[in-house]
C-alpha positions as CSV (number, residue, x, y, z in Angstrom):
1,X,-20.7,-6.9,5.5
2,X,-17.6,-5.0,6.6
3,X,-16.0,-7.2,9.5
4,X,-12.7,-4.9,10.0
5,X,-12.4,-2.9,13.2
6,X,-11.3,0.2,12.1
7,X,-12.4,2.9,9.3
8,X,-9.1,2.1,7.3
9,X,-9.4,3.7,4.0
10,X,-7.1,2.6,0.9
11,X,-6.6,4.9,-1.8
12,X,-5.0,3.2,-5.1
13,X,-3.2,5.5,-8.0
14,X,-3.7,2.0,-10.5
15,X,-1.8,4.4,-13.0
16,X,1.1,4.3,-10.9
17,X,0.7,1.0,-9.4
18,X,-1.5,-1.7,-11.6
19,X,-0.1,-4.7,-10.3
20,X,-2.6,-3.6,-7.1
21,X,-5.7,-4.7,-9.0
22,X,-4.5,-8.6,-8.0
23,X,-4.3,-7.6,-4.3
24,X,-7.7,-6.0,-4.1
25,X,-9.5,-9.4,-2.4
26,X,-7.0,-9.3,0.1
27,X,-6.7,-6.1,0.8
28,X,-10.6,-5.8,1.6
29,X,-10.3,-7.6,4.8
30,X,-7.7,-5.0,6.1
31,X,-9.7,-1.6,4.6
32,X,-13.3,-0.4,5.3
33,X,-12.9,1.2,2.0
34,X,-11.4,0.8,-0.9
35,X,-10.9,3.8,-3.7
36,X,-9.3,2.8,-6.6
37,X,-8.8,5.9,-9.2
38,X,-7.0,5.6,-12.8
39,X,-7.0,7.3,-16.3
40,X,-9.4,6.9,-18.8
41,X,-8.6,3.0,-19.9
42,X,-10.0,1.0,-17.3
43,X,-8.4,-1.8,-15.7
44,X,-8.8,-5.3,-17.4
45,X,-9.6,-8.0,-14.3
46,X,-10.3,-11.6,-14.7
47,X,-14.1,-13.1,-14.5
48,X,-12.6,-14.9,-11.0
49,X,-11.5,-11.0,-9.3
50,X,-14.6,-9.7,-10.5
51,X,-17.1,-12.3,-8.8
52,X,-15.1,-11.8,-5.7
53,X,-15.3,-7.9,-5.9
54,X,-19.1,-7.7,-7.1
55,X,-20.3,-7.5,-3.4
56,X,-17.8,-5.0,-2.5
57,X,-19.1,-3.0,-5.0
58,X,-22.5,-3.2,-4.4
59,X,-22.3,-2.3,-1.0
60,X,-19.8,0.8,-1.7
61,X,-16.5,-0.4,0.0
62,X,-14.8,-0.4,-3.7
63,X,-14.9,2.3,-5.6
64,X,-13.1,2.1,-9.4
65,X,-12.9,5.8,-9.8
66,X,-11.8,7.1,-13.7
67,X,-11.1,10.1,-15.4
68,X,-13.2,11.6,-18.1
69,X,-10.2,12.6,-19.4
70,X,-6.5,11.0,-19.2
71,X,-3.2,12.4,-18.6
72,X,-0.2,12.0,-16.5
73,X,-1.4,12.9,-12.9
74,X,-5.0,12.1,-13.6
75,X,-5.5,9.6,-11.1
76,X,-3.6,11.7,-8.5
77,X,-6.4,14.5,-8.8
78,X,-8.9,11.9,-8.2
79,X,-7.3,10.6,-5.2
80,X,-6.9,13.7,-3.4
81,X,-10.3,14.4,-4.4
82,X,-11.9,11.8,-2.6
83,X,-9.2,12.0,0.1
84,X,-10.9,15.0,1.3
85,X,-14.4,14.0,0.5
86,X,-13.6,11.3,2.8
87,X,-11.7,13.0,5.3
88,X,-15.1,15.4,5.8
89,X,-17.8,12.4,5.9
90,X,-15.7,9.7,8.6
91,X,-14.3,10.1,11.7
92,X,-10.9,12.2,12.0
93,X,-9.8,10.1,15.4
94,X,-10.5,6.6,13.9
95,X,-10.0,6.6,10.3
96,X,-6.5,6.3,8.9
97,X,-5.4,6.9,5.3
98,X,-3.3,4.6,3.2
99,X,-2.7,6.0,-0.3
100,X,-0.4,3.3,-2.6
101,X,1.5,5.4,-5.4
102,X,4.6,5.9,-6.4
103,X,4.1,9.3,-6.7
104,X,5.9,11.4,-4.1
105,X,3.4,14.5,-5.3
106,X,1.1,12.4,-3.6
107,X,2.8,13.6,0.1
108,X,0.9,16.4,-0.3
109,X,-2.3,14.8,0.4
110,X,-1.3,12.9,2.6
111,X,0.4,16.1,5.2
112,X,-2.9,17.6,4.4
113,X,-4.9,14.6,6.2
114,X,-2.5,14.9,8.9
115,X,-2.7,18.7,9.5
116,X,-6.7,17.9,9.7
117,X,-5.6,15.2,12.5
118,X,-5.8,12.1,10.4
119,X,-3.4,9.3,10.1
120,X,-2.5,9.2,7.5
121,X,1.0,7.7,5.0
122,X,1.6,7.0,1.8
123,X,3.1,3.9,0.7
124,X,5.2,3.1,-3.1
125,X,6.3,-0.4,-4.3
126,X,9.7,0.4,-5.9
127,X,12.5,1.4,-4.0
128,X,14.0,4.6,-4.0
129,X,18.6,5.1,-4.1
130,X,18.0,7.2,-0.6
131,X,17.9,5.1,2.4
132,X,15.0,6.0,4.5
133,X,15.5,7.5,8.3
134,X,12.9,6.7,10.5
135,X,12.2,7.8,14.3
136,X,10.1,4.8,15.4
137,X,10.1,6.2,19.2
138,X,7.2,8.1,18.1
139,X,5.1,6.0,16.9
140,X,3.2,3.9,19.1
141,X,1.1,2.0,16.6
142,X,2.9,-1.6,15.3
143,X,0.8,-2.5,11.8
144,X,2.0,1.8,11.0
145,X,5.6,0.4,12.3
146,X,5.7,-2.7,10.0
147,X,4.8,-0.6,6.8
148,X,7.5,2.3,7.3
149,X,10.2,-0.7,8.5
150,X,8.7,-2.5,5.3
151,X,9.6,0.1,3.3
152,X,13.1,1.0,4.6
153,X,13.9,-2.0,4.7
154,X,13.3,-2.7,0.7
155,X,14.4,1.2,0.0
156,X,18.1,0.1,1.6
157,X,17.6,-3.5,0.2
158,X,15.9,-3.4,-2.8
159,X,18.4,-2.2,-5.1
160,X,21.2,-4.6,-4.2
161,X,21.8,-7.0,-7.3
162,X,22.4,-9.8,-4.6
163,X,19.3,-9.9,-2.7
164,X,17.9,-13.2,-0.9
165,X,16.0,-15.5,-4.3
166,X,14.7,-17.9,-1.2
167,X,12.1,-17.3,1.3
168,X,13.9,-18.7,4.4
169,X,16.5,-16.8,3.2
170,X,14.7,-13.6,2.9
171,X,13.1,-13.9,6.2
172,X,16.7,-14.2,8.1
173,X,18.0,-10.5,6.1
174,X,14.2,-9.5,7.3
175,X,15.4,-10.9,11.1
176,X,18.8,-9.4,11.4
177,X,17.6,-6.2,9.9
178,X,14.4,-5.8,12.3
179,X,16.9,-7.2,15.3
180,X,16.9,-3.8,16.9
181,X,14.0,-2.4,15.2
182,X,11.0,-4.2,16.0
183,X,12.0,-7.7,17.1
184,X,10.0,-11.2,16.2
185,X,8.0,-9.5,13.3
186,X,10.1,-10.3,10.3
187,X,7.1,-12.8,9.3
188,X,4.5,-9.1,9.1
189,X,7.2,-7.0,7.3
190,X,7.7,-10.0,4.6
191,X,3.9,-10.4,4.3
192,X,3.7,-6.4,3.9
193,X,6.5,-7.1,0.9
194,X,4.5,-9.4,-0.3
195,X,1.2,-7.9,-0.2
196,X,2.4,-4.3,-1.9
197,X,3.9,-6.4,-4.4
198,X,7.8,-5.9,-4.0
199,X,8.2,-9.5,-5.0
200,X,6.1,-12.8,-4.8
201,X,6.6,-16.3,-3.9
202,X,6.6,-19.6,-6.0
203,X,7.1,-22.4,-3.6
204,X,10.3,-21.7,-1.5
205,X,11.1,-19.4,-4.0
206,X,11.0,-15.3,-4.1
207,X,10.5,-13.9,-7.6
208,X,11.3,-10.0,-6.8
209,X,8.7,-7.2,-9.0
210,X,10.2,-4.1,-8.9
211,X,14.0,-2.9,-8.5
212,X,17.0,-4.4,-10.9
213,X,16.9,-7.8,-11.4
């Protein structure tokens, strides 16, 4: 059974961003659904993920979605396919869109959602050489604040050579840059990080995944 409290729906380009397959457990006690579209080689998952995942399936919160036919924006064609087959079929004032690509074509879908009255955002794990500006005054919602503070916080951060290799560390720059942001929630932004797979943690240790090493 689904126990989150809201219609949350994830949307996954895997072409764009395979190291999502591992966060897929975790991710389905956040999302009341799950679509996961990719090109025609599926993805390979261990026998461990896909126990965990078979009842999921079953009951239709995670989709694997691929393309007859592959090619460089397949899985984006699928996404904003199902995107608006969604969008028609659950509630417009309590179902919010998360699409995770790299893929700023992608925006397209999600302005669409929005101009239907959706929330709706989409979300990369790499940083980008443009700083990202964000109004927060207009946005009342704190797990949408984290994400967009998440991510300008990594797209200002993330391509420094010198950037934070321990966790307490990385948790103070977090802090300081949050100070006059969103105070005291430097622990959800790092476990945003975390979760979209900017970097992970061995120990006391952050090992970063995307951005110059």
């Amino acid at each position: 059974m689904c126990n989150v409290e809201n219609e949350s729906v994830l949307l996954i380009d895997l072409d764009n961003c395979p190291n999502q397959i591992e966060q897929l457990a975790q991710n389905l006690e956040r999302y009341a659904r799950i679509i996961v579209c990719y090109g025609s080689q599926p993805p390979k998952i261990s026998l461990n993920l896909a126990l965990l995942l078979a009842n999921p399936i079953y009951h239709k919160r995670l989709e694997f979605i691929g393309m007859q036919k592959n090619g460089k924006n397949a899985a984006d064609f699928g996404l904003c396919f199902y995107a608006g087959r969604l969008s028609a079929q659950m509630s417009v004032e309590q179902t919010e869109y998360l699409i995770v690509s790299n893929d700023t074509d992608l925006d397209h879908a999600v302005n669409l959602l929005i101009q239907q009255g959706c929330k709706a955002q989409r979300i990369g794990n790499k940083p980008t050489n443009e700083p990202i500006i964000l109004d927060l005054t207009t946005i009342d919602d704190i797990p949408q604040k984290i994400a967009l503070i998440a991510k300008e916080y990594f797209s200002k951060k993330g391509a420094l050579k010198s950037r934070p290799a321990k966790k307490a560390a990385l948790l103070n720059d977090i802090r300081a840059f949050c100070r006059n942001k969103l105070p005291n929630h430097e622990q959800a932004v790092f476990d945003f990080l975390e979760q979209q797979a900017y970097f992970k943690t061995e120990g006391r240790k952050i090992i970063y995944l995307t951005g110059e090493e």
